[in-house]
N, C-alpha and C positions, 0 to 999 in steps of 0.2 A: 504494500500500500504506500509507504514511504517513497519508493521508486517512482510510483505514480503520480504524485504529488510535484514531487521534483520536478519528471520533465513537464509536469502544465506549467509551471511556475518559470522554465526554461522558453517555453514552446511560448507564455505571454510576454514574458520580457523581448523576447524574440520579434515578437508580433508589433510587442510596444515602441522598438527600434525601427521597424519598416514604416511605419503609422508616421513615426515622427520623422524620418528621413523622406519619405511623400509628403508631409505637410511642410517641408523647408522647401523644399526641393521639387514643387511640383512639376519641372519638364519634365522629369523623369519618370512619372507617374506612366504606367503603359497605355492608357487612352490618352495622353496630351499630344501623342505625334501626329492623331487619326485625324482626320477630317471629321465633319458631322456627315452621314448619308445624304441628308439634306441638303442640295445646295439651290440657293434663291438669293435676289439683289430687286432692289429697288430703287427708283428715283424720286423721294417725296416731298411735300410740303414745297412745291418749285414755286417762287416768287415771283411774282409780276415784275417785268423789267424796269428798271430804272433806268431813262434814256438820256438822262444828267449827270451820268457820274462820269467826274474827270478819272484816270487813271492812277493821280495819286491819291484821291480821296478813295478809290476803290484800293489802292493798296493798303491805306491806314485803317479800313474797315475789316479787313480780312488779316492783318499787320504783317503784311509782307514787306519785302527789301526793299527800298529804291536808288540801291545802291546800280548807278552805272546809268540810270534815263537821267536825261536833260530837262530842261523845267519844261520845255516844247514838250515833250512827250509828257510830261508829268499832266500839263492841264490841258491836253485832251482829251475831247469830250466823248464817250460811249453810252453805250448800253451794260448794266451791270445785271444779274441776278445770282438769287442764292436756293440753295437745297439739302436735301439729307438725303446723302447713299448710306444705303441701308445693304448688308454685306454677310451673306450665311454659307458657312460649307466651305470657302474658297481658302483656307489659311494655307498662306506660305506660297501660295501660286499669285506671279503674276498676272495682274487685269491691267487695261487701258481705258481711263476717263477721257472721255471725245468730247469735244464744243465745238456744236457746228453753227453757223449762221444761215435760215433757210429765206429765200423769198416767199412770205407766206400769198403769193399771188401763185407765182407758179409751183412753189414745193420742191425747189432747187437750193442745196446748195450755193451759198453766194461768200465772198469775202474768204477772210483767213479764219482758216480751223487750229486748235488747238488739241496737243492729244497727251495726256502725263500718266504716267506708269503709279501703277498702285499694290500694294501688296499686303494685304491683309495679315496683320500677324496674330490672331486670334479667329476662331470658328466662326463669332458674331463680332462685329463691327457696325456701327455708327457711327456718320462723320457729317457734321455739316461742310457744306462746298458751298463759294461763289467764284463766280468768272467775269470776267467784262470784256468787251468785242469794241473795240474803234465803230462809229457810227458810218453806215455807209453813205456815199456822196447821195446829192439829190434828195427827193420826197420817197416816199415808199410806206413798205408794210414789211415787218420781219418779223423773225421767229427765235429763240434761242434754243440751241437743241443740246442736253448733253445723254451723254451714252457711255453704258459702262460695257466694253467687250470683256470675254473672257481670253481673251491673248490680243498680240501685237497687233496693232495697224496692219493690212494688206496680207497678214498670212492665211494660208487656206485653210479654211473649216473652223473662222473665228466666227463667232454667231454672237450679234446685242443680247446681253443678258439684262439689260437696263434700259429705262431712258424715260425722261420727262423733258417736257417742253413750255415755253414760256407761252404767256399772252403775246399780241404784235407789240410792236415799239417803229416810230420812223427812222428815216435817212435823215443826214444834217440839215437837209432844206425844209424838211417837217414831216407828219404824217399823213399817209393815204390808206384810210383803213380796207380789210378785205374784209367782205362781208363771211363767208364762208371759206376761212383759212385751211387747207389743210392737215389732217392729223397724222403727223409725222409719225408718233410715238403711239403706239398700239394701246386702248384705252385699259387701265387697270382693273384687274378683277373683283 
């Protein structure tokens, strides 16, 4: 019986050391390498454009660098807006956050896209985002589009796993609204 005793008393302490070396140490834990089976992304809560923000006022709202723009580029005037990527499943894999600018007359592409690498370092992530596009020349109607892929710009068999889209906003010369814009980004469930 004394033998018995022993090793439980061997076999808790044992147990008591594994317990506490996972709760220091959880990368090591055997599920913290896995992904969740689950995997989902979203683009939400996307804000209506702001078609007055200079570039530095959008850097100091989002407190980014402006180390290296001239004061010309600093108060140029755009389109800014903001969102929540919402991020399940992907740890440790590169994804690419896309901003495109669409004509919401024709639903083209128009202007310069932007496209930043993201790497989720946890199973769930939530991130708020904003971007801002230089305003295009003339009158018009536009769109802001961002888009999360699940791999690189232009590689094969990358498929949007995300994407929201703004209300319009105009060109520097003002706005021409489109009555029936449209929907770029596939409506949510």
């Amino acid at each position: 019986m004394a033998l018995v005793k022993q090793a439980s008393v061997v076999v808790g302490l044992f147990s008591a050391a594994i317990g506490l070396f996972f709760l220091l140490f959880p990368q090591f834990r055997p599920e913290a390498g896995q992904s969740s089976p689950e995997q989902s992304a979203h683009v939400e809560r996307m804000s209506q454009p702001n078609q007055h923000t200079t570039r530095g006022d959008f850097l100091d709202y989002v407190e980014r660098q402006k180390v290296g723009l001239t004061k010309q580029q600093l108060q140029e005037v755009g389109a800014s807006a903001f969102a929540t990527i919402k991020i399940v499943g992907y740890k440790g894999r590169t994804l690419t956050l896309v901003r495109q600018i669409v004509d919401a007359k024709t639903g083209h592409a128009v202007g310069e896209a932007a496209d930043f690498k993201v790497t989720p370092p946890k199973d769930r992530v939530e991130h708020p985002w904003g971007d801002w596009a230089p305003l295009r020349p003339g009158r018009g109607s536009y769109m802001m589009i961002i888009k999360l892929l699940d791999g690189p710009v232009g590689q094969p068999g990358v498929t949007v796993i995300a994407c929201g889209q703004t209300g319009q906003f105009g060109g520097r010369a003002g706005f021409t609204p489109v009555k029936a814009p449209p929907q770029v980004c596939p409506p949510v469930e």
